[in-house]
N, C-alpha and C positions, 0 to 999 in steps of 0.2 A: 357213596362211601368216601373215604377222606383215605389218602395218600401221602405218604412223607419220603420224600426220596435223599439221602444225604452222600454228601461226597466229600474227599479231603481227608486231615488227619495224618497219622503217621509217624514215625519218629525223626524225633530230630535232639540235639544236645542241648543243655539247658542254653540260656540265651537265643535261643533261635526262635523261629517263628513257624507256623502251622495258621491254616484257615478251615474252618467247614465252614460247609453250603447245607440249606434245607430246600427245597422247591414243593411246596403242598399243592393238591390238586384233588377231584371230588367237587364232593359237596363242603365245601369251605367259602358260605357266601357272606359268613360273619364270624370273622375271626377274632375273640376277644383278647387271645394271648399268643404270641409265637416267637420263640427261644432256643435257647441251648441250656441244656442241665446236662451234670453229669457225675457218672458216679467209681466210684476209687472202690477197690476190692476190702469188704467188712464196713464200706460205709455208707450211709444212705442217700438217695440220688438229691443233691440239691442243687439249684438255681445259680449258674455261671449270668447269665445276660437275657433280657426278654424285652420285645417291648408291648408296652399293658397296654388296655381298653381306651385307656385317654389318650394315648398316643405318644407317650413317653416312653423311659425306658428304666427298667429295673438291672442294674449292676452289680456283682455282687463282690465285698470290702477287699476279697482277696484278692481279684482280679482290677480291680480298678486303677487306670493309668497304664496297664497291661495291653488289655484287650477291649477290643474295640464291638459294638453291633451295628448292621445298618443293613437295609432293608430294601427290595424293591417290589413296591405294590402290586405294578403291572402282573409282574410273573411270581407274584406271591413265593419270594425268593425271603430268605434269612442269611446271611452271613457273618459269621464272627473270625475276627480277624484278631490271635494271638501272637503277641509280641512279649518277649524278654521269658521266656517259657522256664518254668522251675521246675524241676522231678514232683513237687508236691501235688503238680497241674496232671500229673499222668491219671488216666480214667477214662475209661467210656465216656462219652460223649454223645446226651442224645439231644434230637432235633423234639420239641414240644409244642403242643399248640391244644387252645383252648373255646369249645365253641358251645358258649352258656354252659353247661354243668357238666359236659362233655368233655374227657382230656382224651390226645390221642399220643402217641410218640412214635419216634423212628425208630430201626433198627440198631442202631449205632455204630459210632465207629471210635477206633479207639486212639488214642493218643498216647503217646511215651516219650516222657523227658526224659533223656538220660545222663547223669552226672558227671 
């Protein structure tokens, strides 16, 4: 079975800064995607930061130059590290990952800018 354990989050005032962690565990011996997505109350959950199958990394416009992702294999860890936080950033926050046609997510956790 595949596990996603997430920590962090929280509130904080716009301009400031928040981190979540993912650490997956299981059966994850071929991880082809593993991210943060997240989703804002009436809207549907989309793509903050991930990095894909080729070893790069998917960003996404609203966040970029914001927040950061980076990774460590060892301990099959995720972190996203946001900076200059806007009210529009407030949303759940989950931890994702993808293993061939398989998707799994975290529980979440949530974030709130406040203005």
């Amino acid at each position: 079975q595949v596990q996603l354990v997430e920590s962090g989050g929280g509130l904080v005032q716009a301009g400031g800064s928040l981190s979540v962690s993912c650490a997956a565990s299981g059966n994850i011996f071929s991880i082809n995607v593993m991210g943060w997505y997240r989703q804002a109350p009436g809207k549907q959950r989309e793509l903050v930061a991930a990095f894909t199958s080729g070893g790069g990394t998917n960003i996404a416009d609203s966040v970029k130059g914001r927040f950061t992702i980076f990774r460590d294999n060892a301990k099959n860890t995720v972190t996203l590290q946001m900076n200059m936080l806007k009210p529009e950033d407030t949303a759940v926050y989950y931890c994702g990952i993808r293993i061939g046609v398989a998707t799994y997510w975290g529980q979440g956790t949530q974030v709130t800018v406040s203005s």
